[in-house]
SEVO-76520 format. One record per residue (C-alpha): residue in three letters; x, y, z. Coordinates in pm, whole numbers, plus 50000, padded with zeros to 5 digits. Layout:
ALAXYZ
...
//
This chain:
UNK443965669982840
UNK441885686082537
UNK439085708282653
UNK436995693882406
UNK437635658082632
UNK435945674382959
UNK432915666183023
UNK430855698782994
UNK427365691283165
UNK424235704683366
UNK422945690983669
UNK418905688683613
UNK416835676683969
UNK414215649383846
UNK411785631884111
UNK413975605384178
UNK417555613784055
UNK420235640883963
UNK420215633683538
UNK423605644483332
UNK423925653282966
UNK426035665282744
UNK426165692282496
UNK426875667482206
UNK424035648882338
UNK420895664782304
UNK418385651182121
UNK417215664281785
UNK413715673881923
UNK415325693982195
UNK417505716281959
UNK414555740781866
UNK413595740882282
UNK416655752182363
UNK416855778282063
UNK413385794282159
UNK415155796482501
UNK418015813182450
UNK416865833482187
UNK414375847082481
UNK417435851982721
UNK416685821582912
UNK413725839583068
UNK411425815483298
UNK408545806583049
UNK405825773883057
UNK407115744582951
UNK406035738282628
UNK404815699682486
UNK407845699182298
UNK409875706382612
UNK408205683382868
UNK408705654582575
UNK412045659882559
UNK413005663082871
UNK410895629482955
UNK413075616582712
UNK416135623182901
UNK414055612183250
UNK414875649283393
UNK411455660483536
UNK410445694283277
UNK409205718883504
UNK413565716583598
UNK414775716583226
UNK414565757183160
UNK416475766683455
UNK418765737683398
UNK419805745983081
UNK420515779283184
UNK422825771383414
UNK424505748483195
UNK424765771582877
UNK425925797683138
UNK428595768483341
UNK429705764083001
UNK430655795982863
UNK432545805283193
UNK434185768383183
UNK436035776782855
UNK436345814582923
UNK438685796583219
UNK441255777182998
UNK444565789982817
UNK444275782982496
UNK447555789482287
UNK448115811781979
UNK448885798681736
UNK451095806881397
UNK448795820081165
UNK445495810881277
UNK444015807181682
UNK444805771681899
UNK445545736581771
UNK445605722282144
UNK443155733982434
UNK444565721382744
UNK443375729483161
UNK445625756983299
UNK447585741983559
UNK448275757583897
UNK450955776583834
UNK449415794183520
UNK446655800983674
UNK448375829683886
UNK448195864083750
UNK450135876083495
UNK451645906483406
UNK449765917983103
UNK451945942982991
UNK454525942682785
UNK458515945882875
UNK458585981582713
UNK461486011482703
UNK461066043282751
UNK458806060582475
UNK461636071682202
UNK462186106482129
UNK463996103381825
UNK461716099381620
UNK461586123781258
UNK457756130081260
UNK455186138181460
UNK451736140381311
UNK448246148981437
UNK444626150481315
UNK442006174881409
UNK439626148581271
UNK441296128381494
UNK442226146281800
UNK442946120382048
UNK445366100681770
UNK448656104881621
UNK451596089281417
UNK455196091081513
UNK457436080981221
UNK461336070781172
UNK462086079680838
UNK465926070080804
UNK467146046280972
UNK465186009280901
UNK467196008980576
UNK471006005180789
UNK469305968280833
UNK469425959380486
UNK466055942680450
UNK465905960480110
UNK467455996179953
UNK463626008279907
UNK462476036680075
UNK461126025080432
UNK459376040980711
UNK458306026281075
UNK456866042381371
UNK454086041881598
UNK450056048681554
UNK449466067881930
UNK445616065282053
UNK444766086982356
UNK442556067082600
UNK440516087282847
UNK443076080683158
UNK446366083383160
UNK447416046183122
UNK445106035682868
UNK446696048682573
UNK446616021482249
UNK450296021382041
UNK449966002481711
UNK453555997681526
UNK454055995681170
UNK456445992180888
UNK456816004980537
UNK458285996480239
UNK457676012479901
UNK457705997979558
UNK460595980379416
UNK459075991279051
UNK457626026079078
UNK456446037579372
UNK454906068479227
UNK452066047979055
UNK452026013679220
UNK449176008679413
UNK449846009679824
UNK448665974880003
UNK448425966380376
UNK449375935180540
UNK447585920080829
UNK448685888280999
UNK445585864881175
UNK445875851381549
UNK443655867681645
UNK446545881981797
UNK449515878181585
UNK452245901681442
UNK452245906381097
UNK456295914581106
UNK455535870981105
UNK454415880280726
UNK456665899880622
UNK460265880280746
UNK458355846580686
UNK456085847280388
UNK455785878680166
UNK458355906980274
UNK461825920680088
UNK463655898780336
UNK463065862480469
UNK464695849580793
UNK463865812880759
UNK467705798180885
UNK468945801181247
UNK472215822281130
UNK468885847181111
UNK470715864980859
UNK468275884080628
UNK468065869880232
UNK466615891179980
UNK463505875279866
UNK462685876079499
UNK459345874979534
UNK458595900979758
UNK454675914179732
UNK456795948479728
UNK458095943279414
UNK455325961979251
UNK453425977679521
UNK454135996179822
UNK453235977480138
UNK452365979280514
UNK453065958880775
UNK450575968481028
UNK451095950681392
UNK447095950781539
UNK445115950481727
UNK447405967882051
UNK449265941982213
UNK450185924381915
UNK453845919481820
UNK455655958981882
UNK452245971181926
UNK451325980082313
UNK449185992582544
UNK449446015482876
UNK446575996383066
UNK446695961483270
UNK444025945483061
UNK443715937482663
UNK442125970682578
UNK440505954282229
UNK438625925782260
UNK436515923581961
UNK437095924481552
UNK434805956981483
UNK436495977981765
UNK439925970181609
UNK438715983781282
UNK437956014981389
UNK441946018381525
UNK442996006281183
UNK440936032180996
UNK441896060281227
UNK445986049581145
UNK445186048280728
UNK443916081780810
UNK446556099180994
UNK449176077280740
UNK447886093880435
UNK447386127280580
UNK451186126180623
UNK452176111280316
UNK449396122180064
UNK452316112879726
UNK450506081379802
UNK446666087379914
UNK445526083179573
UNK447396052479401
UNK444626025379556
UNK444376009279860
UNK444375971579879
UNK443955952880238
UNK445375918980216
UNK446015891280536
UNK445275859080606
UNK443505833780885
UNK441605856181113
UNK442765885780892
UNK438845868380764
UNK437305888181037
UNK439675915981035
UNK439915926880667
UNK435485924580646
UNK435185947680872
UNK438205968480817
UNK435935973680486
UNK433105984780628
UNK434656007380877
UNK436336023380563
UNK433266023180328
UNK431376042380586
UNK433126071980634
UNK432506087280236
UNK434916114880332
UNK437916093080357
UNK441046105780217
UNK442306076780048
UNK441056056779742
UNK440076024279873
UNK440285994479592
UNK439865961779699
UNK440565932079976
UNK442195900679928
UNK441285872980194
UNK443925842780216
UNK442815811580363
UNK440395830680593
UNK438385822680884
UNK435035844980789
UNK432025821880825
UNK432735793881092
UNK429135782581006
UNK429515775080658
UNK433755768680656
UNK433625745580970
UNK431465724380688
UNK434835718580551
UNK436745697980796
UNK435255662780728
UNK435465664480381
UNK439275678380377
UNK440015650880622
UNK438405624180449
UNK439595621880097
UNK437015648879939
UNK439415680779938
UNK442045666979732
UNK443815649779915
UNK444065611680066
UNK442075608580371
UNK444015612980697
UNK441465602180929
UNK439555563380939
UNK435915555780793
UNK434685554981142
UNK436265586581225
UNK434815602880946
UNK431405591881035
UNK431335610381317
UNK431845641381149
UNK428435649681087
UNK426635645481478
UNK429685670781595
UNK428915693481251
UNK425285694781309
UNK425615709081684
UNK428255730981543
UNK426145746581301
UNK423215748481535
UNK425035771381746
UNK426685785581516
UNK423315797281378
UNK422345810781749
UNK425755825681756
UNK424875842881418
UNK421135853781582
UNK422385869881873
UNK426155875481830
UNK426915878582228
UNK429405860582421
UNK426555840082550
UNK426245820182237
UNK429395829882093
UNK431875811682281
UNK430055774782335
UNK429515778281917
UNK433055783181934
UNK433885752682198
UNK432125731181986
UNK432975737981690
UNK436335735381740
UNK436375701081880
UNK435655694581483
UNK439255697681494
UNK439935672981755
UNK440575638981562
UNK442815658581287
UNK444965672481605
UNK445605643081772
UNK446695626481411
UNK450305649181480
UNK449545662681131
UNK450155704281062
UNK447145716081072
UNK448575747280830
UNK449595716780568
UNK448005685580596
UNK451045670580385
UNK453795675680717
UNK453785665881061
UNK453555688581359
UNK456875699081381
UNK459505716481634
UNK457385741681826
UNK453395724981910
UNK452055759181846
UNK453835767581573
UNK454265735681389
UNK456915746981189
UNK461045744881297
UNK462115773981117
UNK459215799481228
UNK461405809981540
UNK464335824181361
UNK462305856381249
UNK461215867181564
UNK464965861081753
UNK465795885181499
UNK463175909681551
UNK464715907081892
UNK468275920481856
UNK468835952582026
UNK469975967981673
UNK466985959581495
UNK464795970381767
UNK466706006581794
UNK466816012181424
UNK463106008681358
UNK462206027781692
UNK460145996281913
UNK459026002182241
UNK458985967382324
UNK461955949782386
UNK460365914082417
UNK459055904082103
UNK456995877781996
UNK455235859981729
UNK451865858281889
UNK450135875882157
UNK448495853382455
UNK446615879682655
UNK445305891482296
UNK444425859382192
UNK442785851882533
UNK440365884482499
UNK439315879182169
UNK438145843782255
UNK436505850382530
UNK434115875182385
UNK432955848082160
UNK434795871981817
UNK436095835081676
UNK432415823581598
UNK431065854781521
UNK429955859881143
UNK431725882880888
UNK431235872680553
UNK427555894880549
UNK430465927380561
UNK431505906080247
UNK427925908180097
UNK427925948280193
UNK431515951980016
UNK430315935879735
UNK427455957279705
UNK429335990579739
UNK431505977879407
UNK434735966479603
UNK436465944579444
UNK436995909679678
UNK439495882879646
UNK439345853179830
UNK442255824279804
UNK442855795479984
UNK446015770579942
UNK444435735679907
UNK446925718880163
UNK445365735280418
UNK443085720280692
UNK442525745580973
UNK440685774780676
UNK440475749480396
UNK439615753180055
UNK436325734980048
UNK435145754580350
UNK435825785680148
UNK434165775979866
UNK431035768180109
UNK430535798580260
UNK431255817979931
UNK428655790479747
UNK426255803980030
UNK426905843379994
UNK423575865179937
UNK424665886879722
UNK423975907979373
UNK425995880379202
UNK425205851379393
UNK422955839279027
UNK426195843378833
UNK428265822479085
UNK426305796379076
UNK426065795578726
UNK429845801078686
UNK432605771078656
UNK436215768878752
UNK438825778378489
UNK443065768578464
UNK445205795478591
UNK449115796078507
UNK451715819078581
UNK452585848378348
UNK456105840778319
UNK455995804378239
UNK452665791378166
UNK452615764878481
UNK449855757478641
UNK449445773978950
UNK445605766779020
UNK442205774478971
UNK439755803778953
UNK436205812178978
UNK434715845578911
UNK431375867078900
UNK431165901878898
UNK433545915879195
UNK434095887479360
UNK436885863479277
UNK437945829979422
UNK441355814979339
UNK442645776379501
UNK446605778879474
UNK447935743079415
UNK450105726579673
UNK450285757479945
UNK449115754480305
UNK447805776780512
UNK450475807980459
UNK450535804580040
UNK453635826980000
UNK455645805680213
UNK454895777280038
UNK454405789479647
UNK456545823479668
UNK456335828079253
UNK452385816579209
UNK451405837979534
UNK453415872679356
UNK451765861878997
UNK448675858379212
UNK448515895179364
UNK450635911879021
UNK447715900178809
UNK445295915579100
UNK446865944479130
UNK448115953878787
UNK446575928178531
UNK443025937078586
UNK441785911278799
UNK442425888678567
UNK443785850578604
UNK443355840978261
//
C-alpha cells in the first residue's frame, strides 16, 4: 500500500460530532488560515472570521480548528517520518509502502566494515583543518584495469568529538586521458540522497562500464575522463564505501554535507597542488540539485580557498520542488514531448494535487523546518502516484519498470557485485566490505528532516551573482526531474540575467564530430540550459557521445553549444 493511499487526517470535536478531513481536502478559503498558523508556530490565537467560516464550512465547531490542525500537521509529519521509503537509482523513492512488522525492528546502522587499512601510501593533515585528514592509495587501483591513467583512492577521515563518531568519505581518482597537466579537474556526485557515485562512474560516465553480468570491465570510449581529470566522491558518510563510527546517520541535511565536501577539496589539493589551479568543475545529477548549490556556496564563501573554482553542471536535478514538481502533469500528459502516458481524467486531476503541493511547498520555502518540510514533501510526491502505478521507469518514460522495483533497470546490479569482489575492494583500500548502490539509513535521515522539499535554486541565484558559471541539463525522457520542470524553475530564477532569459530563445545544438543533432540550448549570461534528445534520467547512460560533446564543449570549447 502507497503512503500517499493512507488516509492522513485530524480528528476536530464539533458540538455534535467527531468531523474528518483530509489534507487534499481543504478548502481554498482555509489555505491562507492555516498558513497564518503555521507560520506563527501553531501558537493558540482568536479565531479569525476567515477561520470560523471555514471551519463552519467543514461543520467542525472553530473555537476546535487551531488546535486541531496542529495536531494534524504534527500526526502527519511523524506518520511519514514512520515509513521506509526505498532509495532509489539515481533519484529518492518510486514506491512508499507501510513498514511491516518485521522491518520495523531495529537495525544495525552500521556498516559491515574491516579493520581500518594500514597500507595506505599517504597520510595528510591540515592545520586549517585539524580534526580532518586524507589517506590515499596511490598504486594499486590501476592492477584492476579500469583504465592505464594515473589513479588514486583513499579515504577523507573527519574527527567527531567522541570516539565513535568519526565521518570516512571514500573517493576515487582518475586523471586525464589527454593531458592531465592542463585539463581542468571535475568532481562527480551521484543523487539519492544517499547514493554512491562509484554507480556513475561503472554505469554512466567512468573509464570502465560494467553493464553485463560476466561484470567484466569494458573500456568506455566516452569516458568524461577523456579530457579532464575526475573524482568520484562517495557522500555524504554512509554512502556507498563511505562510513561512519556512530549508530545513527551522522548527516542529515544538504548544507551540513557541504561543509564535509569542502573540507575533502581542501585537504585533496593541499596534497596534490600539480592540480589546484587547472579549474574546478562540480558535476552530478538528481539530488546532486541540492548537493552541488550548496556545495557552491560553501566554496564561494571561504575567499581563501586554495583551489580555482569554475563552474557547476546540474543534470536532471531536483533543486526547486516548487517550481519542477510543476512539471509532472505536463510530461505525463502529452506537453513534454512525448505521447501522454496517463488518461484525460487522470490528467485533470493534476492541478487540485499541484496546487496543495505548491502551497506547502511555499510554507516549506518560508520556514524551511522539518515541520513543513516533510508534509510539502508527502504531498508532493503523491504527484507521482498515477505515473508509478502505470509500471513505466520513472528515469525514462519510454521503458517499463524493469528487473529490480527500485532500480528499474536489469543491468544496474552488475556494477555494484563487482564493486564487491574481495580484489577490487583490497586494491582500492575500502573499509566496507558490503557494498551497495544506495544507502537506506541515509536516505531515511535526509527525508525525515524534510532536505527533499527544501529550496536550493536561490544558492543558484547567489552563484550566479558571484560570476560562476552554471549549467543545467536535463534528458527529455525523463519524468521523475523532467525537462519542463527544469525549464520552470530556471524561467522563475531572480537573478542579474533573469531580463535576458526571458528574452532569449532556444537554438540547435549538434555534436562536434558529426554535426547530429543532439538537442537544444538556451543561454544568458552565466547560466546555460541544454535538453539532450532521447536520454532519461542518467544522460550518459543513455547518449554516451552527445553527453562527452556536451561537457568537452563546457569544459574546453568555451561554453559554447553552437
Amino acid at each position: 500500500m502507497k503512503l500517499s493511499a493512507k488516509s492522513l487526517t485530524v480528528l476536530a470535536a464539533s458540538v455534535s460530532a467527531t468531523n474528518a478531513f483530509n489534507l487534499l481536502d481543504i478548502p481554498q478559503n482555509l489555505l491562507g488560515a492555516v498558513d497564518n498558523l503555521v507560520a506563527s508556530g501553531f501558537a493558540m490565537t482568536p479565531v479569525s472570521p476567515q477561520l470560523a467560516d471555514a471551519a463552519h464550512d467543514l461543520g467542525i465547531n472553530p473555537k476546535w480548528l487551531p488546535d486541531s490542525i496542529r495536531k494534524y500537521w504534527k500526526d502527519m509529519a511523524s506518520d511519514v517520518a514512520s515509513y521506509s521509503k526505498k532509495p532509489q537509482s539515481a533519484f529518492r523513492r518510486v514506491k512508499k509502502v507501510f513498514l511491516s512488522e518485521e522491518s520495523k525492528k531495529p537495525k544495525e546502522r552500521k556498516k559491515q566494515r574491516v579493520s581500518r587499512r594500514t597500507d595506505f601510501d599517504l597520510h595528510v593533515k591540515s592545520e586549517k583543518f585539524p580534526m580532518h585528514a586524507l589517506r590515499v592509495k596511490t598504486n594499486t587501483a590501476e592492477s584492476l584495469g579500469l583504465d592505464s591513467v594515473k589513479q588514486y583512492t583513499g579515504y577523507f577521515d573527519v574527527d567527531g568529538p567522541e570516539d565513535d563518531s568519526g565521518k570516512h568519505l571514500f573517493f576515487w581518482f582518475f586523471e586525464s586521458r589527454n593531458d592531465p597537466k592542463t585539463d581542468p579537474i571535475l568532481v562527480w556526485l551521484n543523487g539519492g540522497p544517499g547514493c554512491s557515485s562509484l554507480m556513475g562512474m561503472l554505469y554512466e560516465l567512468g573509464p570502465s562500464s560494467i553493464l553485463t553480468p560476466v561484470e567484466k570491465p569494458e573500456l568506455n570510449p566516452y569516458s568524461w575522463n577523456n579530457n579532464a581529470s575526475v573524482i568520484f566522491l562517495d557522500q555524504p558518510a554512509g554512502v556507498g564505501f563511505s562510513y561512519f563510527d556512530s549508530e545513527n546517520v551522522p548527516v542529515s541535511d544538504t548544507r551540513a554535507s557541504a561543509v564535509d565536501v569542502y573540507a575533502f577539496l581542501s585537504l585533496f589539493f593541499q596534497q596534490f597542488p600539480e592540480y589546484k589551479d587547472l579549474g574546478l568543475n562540480i558535476a552530478g545529477e538528481s539530488y546532486a540539485g541540492h548537493y552541488i548549490p550548496a556545495i557552491s556556496t560553501e566554496i564561494l564563501k571561504h575567499t581563501d580557498r586554495n583551489f580555482v573554482f569554475k563552474s557547476v553542471l546540474i543534470g536532471n536535478g531536483w533543486t526547486d520542488t516548487y517550481h519542477q514538481s510543476a512539471g509532472y502533469g505536463p510530461m505525463a500528459c502529452g506537453k513534454g514531448g512525448y505521447k501522454p502516458v496517463l488518461s484525460e481524467e487522470q490528467c485533470a486531476k493534476f492541478n487540485h494535487t499541484e496546487a496543495r503541493c505548491r502551497w506547502l511547498d511555499g510554507l516549506c520555502y518560508k520556514r524551511q523546518d522539518r515541520l513543513t518540510c516533510v508534509p510539502a514533501t508527502y504531498v508532493c510526491d503523491s504527484l507521482l502516484d498515477p505515473y508509478i502505478d502505470t509500471g513505466l521507469n520513472p528515469y525514462d518514460i519510454r521503458k517499463p519498470c524493469v528487473g529490480s522495483q527500485d532500480m528499474c533497470y536489469d543491468d544496474i546490479d552488475y556494477y555494484a557485485n563487482y564493486l564487491n569482489k574481495p580484489k577490487v575492494q583490497a586494491a582500492i583500500g575500502a573499509e566496507v566490505e558490503n557494498y551497495e548502490g544506495c544507502s537506506d539509513p541515509v536516505f531515511n535521515a535526509f527525508i525525515h528532516t524534510g532536505d527533499g522539499g527544501k529550496p536550493f535554486h536561490f544558492d543558484v541565484v547567489e552563484a550566479l551573482a558571484q560570476g560562476l558559471e552554471v549549467l543545467v541539463y536535463a534528458g527529455d525522457k525523463d519524468y521523475i526531474c523532467n525537462w519542463v520542470g527544469q525549464v520552470k524553475w530556471l524561467d522563475a530564477l531572480e537573478w542579474p540575467g533573469a531580463d535576458e532569459w526571458a528574452a532569449g530563445k532556444f537554438a540547435s545544438w549538434a555534436t562536434v564530430d558529426d554535426g547530429e543533432a543532439a538537442g537544444e540550448y538556451k543561454k544568458a549570461g552565466n547560466l546555460t540550459f541544454v535538453r539532450v534528445y532521447d536520454a532519461g534520467h542518467m544522460v550518459p547512460y543513455d547518449q554516451p557521445k552527445h553527453a562527452l560533446d556536451m561537457v568537452m564543449r563546457w569544459l574546453h570549447g568555451g561554453r559554447s553549444f553552437a
